[in-house]
Each structure stands twice: as structure tokens, then as C-alpha cells.
N, C-alpha and C positions, 0 to 999 in steps of 0.2 A: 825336677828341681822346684823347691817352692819360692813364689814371689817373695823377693827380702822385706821388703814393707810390707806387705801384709800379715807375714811372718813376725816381725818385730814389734808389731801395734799388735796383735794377740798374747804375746808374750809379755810384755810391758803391761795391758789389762789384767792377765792372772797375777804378775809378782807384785802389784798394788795392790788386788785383792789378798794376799797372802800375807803382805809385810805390814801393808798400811802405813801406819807412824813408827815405824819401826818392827825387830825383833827380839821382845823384854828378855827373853830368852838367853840367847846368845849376846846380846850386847851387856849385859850383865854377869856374866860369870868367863866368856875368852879373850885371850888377850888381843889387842887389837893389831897387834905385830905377831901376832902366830901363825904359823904354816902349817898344813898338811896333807896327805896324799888320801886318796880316797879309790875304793872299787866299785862301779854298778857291777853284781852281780847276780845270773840270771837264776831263779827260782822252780823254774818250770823248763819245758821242752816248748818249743816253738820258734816263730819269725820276730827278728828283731826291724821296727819299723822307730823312724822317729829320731836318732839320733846328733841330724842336724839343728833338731828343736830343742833336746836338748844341752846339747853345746852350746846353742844361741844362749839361753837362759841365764849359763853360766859369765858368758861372754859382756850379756846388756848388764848383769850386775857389777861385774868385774871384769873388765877386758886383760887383766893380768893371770887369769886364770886359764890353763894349762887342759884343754881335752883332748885324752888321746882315745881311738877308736879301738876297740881290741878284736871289732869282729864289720863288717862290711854291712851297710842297709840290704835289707831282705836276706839275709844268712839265719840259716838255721840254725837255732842253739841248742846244747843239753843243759838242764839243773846242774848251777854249779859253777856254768862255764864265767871267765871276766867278758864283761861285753865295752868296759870302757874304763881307762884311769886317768882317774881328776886330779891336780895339786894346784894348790894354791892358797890365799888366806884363808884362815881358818873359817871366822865368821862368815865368806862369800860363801864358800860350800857349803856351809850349815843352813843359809839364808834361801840358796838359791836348790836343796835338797829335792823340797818335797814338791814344787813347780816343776823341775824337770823331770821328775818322775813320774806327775801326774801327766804328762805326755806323752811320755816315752811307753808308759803302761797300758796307756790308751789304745797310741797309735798300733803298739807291737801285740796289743791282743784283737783290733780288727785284721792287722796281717796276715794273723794265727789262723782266725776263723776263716778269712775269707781261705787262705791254701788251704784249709781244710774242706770247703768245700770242690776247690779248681782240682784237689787229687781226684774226687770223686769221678771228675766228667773230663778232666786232660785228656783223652784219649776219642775224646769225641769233639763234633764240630758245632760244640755252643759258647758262649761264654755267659760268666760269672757276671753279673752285672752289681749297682749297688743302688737304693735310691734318695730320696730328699730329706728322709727319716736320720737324719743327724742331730746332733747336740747343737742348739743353737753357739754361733760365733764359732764354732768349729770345722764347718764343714769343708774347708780347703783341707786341713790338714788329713781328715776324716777319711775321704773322697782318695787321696796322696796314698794314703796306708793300706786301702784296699787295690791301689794298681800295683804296690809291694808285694801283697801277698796273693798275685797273679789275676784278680779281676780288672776289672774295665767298669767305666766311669757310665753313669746315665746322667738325665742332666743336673748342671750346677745351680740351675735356677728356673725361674719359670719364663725368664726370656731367655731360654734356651731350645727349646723348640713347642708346637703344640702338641699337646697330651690331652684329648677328648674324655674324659672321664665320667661317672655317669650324671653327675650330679650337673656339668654341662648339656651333657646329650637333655635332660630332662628339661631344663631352662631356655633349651635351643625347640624343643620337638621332636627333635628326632635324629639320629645319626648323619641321616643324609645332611638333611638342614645344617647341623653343626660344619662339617665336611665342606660345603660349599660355603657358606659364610667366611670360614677357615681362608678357603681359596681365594676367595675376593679381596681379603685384604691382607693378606700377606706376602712376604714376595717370595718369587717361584724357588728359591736356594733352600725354603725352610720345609721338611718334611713334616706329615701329619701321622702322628698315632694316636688311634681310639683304643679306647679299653671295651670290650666285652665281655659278654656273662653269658652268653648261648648260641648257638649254633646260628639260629636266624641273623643273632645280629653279627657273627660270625661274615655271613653272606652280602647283610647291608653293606658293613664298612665295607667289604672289598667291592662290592658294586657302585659305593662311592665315590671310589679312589686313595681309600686309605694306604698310604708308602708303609705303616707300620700298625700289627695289628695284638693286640694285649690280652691273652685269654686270663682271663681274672676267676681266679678260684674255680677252675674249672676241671673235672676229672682227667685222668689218664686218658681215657677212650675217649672221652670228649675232647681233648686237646689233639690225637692221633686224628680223629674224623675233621677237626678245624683244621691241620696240618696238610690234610689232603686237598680239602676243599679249597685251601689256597695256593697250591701248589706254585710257590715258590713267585708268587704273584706280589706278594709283601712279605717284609720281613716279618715273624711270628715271634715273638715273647711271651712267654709263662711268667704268672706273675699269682703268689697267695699261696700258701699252705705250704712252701718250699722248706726241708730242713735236712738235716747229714744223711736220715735214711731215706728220704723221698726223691734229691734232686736225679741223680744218676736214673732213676726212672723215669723224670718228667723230661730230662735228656734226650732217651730213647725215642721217645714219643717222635723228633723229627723237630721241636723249634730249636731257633736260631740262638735266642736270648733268654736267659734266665734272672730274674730280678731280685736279689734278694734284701729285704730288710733290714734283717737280725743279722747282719756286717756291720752295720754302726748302729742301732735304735738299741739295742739289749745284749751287746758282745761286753766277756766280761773283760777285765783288765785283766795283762799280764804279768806278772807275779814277779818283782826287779827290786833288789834292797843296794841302799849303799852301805859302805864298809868302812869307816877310817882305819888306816892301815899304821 
């Protein structure tokens, strides 16, 4: 479930962006005592995510307006199918259209993708991850829409745990160095992951003490030979060049975690019209 406030302050920022001083539109040619019933109907095949954001929208414009659900968060739809029916003022539904579809399109097309990649690898013991690479001031909802369409969450921020990457490792010295500094001033609840780019340093981190280790852009065979070498000493994440035909392979390979980007940085929208009926 998403936080009501922080839900309701992102939603209030798009329909001000959207409405501004108004909608010359609709306030000029409906009547302002009109009613009507309205369909989201779904355009494509996929996962419907988002639906309480878009209810919300309708709801901070108009709390007289009427959302029924027609199909359950995370259910899979065919082209065609009703996913929700709206009634109410005329102008609220026409005002409040293209904000909650710009969510609801959003959210249901990182759902899409991400099931599209957990069918790949369900059957094995990794998970789907997502990471930081969001649309600015989205990222709750973003993060929300990817554990719909069966991944898991990596973190929400950067005080959420350490993540040694290289560009630290270089400003530190050295892996090790980073690693320990790490340890000194954090308290002992909070895990460290290094990211990697070769077998060596493969070796480093875990002789460091890294709890989590990041093969970054790193081959098949090179990620099977890191997977050994750690033998289950830290948890292993692949991370870089992941897409629908490579992950089910970098699966195999034996890590734990698979990270993938392009679930919210480049996922397209999914495909959702409304209807006055």
C-alpha cells in the first residue's frame, strides 16, 4: 500500500501542472451540472498496476466522483478488456483524464515489464530487482509498480544502505580501504555492497568483508567463475547488459540478485484510453 501523503502531494503537483489556471477547454463549452459515466479501457495485453493513483486523482479533484474497479491491482488484462468505470461531473472526469492516466500508464507498463522479465527466471532462485534510475518525484510509485509485476525493491535511496561503486572505490584507494572506512563508521545493522568489474576484485571484496557483491558488466563465464569463488560467502548480484533474452542466462550462471534498469529508466507506457459512455 502506498503512503496517503506522499501519494496525495504527487498527485496535487501533476494536476497543477496539468490544470494550472484552469481547463479553457472544458470550462467553456460543458455544462457545469453535467454528468457522465466513463470506461478506462485496456489497449494492449499486460499487468494493470496503479489504480489506487488513479482513483486518488479523481477523488482530490472531485470527491463526488464514483471509481469502480473492474479488474484487481496486478491482474492481468487482454486488449479490449474494462479495467475501471468512472461517473461523475462531467468536467471532473474530463479535467482529471489525462493525470490519471498518465499514472496508471506508467505504473501498468513498469508491471508489464518487470512480469516479463520474473516469467523468465520464476522457476529459479533469483530475483528481479529494480534500481535508482527513476523519473525524478516518482520513485515511490515506480519502486510500488515493479513489486506488482513480481520483482523486489533495491534501495530507495542512498541512506539506505552502502553501495561501493567504482567511482568511491577510486577516491577511497582501494576496495579494501573503502570496506573498512565503511565499517568504522556505520553501525553494524547496515550491510555493505561493492560493485565489481573483475575477478581480482571479485576476490578483494570478499576478503574484505563485503555482505554483498555486484558483478558489473561482467560475462556469463565470468560471473559462473565469481559465483564459485564466493561460494555463497555473500550474496552475488549481476548487474549491466541484462534484457528479455539474456537474463534467464545470467540466472543460470548461480547469482542471487539480478538488477535491472530498463523497469523504470526506459519502460514504455501502457497503452489505456478512456471512454464516455
Amino acid at each position: 500500500m502506498l503512503n496517503q501523503f506522499d501519494l496525495d502531494n504527487m498527485i496535487m503537483i501533476a494536476l497543477k501542472e496539468d490544470i494550472l489556471l484552469g481547463d479553457i477547454t472544458t470550462d467553456n463549452i460543458i455544462d457545469i451540472n453535467g454528468e457522465v459515466k466513463a470506461l478506462f479501457i485496456a489497449k494492449q495485453d499486460g499487468i494493470i498496476a496503479g489504480l489506487e493513483v488513479a482513483e486518488r486523482v479523481f477523488k482530490l479533484l472531485d470527491h463526488e466522483t464514483v471509481f469502480e474497479k473492474a479488474v484487481n491491482e496486478g491482474q492481468s488484462v487482454k486488449k479490449g478488456d474494462i479495467i475501471a468505470k468512472i461517473s461523475g461531473k462531467s468536467r471532473s472526469l474530463l479535467k482529471a483524464e489525462r493525470t490519471a492516466l498518465n499514472f496508471l500508464q506508467r505504473m501498468s507498463g513498469i508491471a508489464t515489464k518487470t512480469n516479463e522479465f520474473y516469467n523468465k527466471v520464476k522457476d529459479l532462485p533469483v530475483r528481479i530487482v529494480d534500481t535508482r534510475k527513476t523519473t525524478p518525484g516518482l520513485r515511490v510509485i515506480e519502486k510500488y509498480a515493479v513489486k506488482i509485476g513480481g520483482g523486489y525493491n533495491h534501495r530507495f535511496s542512498l541512506s539506505d544502505g552502502v553501495l561501493i561503486k567504482d567511482n568511491h572505490i577510486k577516491a577511497a584507494g582501494s576496495i579494501k580501504k573503502a570496506i573498512e572506512a565503511a565499517r568504522r563508521n556505520i553501525p553494524h545493522t547496515i550491510k555493505i555492497e561493492v560493485e565489481v568489474e573483475s575477478i581480482d576484485e571479485v576476490k578483494e571484496a570478499l576478503e574484505s568483508g563485503a555482505d554483498i557483491i555486484m558483478l558489473d558488466n561482467m560475462t556469463q563465464d565470468m560471473m559462473k567463475e565469481a559465483v564459485g569463488i564466493i561460494n555463497k560467502r555473500a550474496i552475488v548480484e549481476a548487474s549491466g547488459n541484462v534484457n528479455l533474452e539474456t537474463v534467464r542466462d545470467i540466472a543460470l550462471t548461480g547469482v542471487d540478485i539480478i538488477s535491472v534498469g530498463g523497469l523504470t529508466h526506459s519502460v514504455q507506457a501502457f497503452d489505456i484510453s478512456m471512454k464516455i459512455v
